[in-house]
N, C-alpha and C positions, 0 to 999 in steps of 0.2 A: 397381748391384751391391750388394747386400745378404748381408751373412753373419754369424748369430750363434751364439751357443752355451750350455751352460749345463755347468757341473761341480757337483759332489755329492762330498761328504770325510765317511770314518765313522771312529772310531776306540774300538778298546774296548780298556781296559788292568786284567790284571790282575797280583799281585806277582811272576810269576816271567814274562810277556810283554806281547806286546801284537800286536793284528790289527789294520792300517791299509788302510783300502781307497779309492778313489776312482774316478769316474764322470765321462765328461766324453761329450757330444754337439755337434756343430757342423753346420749345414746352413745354405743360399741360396743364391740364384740363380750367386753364384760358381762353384760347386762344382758337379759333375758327380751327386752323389750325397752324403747327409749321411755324414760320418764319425763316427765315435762310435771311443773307447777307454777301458777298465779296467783298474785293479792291484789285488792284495791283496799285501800284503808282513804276513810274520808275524815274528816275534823271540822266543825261547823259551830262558828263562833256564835252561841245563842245570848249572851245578855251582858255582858262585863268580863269576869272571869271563871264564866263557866262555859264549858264547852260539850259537845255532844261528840263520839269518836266512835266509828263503825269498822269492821273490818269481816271482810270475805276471802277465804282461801281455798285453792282450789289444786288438788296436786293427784295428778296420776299417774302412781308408782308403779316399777317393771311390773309386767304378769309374772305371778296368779293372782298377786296381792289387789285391794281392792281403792277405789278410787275414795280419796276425802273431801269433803265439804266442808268447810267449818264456818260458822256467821257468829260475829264477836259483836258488842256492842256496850258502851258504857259513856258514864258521865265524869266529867276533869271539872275541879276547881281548881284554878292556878292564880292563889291570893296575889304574888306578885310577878304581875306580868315582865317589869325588867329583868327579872332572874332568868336565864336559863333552866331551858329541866335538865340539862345536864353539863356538867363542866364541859369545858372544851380543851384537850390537850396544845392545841396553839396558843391561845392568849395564858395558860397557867404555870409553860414549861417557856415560855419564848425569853430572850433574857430582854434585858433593859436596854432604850434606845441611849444611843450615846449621842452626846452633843453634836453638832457640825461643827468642823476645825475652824470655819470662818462664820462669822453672822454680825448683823448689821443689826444695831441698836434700833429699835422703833422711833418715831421723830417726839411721841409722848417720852419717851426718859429723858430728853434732857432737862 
């Protein structure tokens, strides 16, 4: 029983959004027929911190089962733009920088 796959991720950003897309196929001897599915999700900065956010998905599962289409759509307020929308495990878990064993005084301290 053999079954592999491959995915594919684009992404293009510019100042007021951004267009993310990805591509994923799977087929072998498991499967009845290869499945393959895609998204494009877009993000379109409309006024301050509100944004417009679209999303398409498109996935065609083994046979017999039947092919999806899904189109998503909604609106983001993000009151504070320096926040993150979601923690980052690097900068929360990373430990503290520790000093350099040597450094030279700036010519303002004396």
């Amino acid at each position: 029983m053999v079954v592999s796959g491959r995915a594919s991720t684009l992404l293009w950003e510019h100042p007021r959004g951004q267009i993310l897309t990805e591509c994923y196929a799977q087929g072998g001897d498991a499967l009845t027929s290869t499945q393959w599915g895609a998204y494009a999700r877009g993000v379109f900065n409309v006024w301050g911190p509100f944004f417009l956010v679209g999303r398409y998905e498109h996935y065609d599962q083994p046979s017999p089962n039947p092919t999806l289409n899904i189109l998503t759509g909604g609106a983001v307020w993000k009151p504070f733009p320096s926040w993150p929308s979601r923690p980052t495990t690097a900068t929360s878990i990373a430990p503290a920088k520790t000093p350099p064993a040597f450094s030279c005084p700036s010519p303002r301290s004396f």
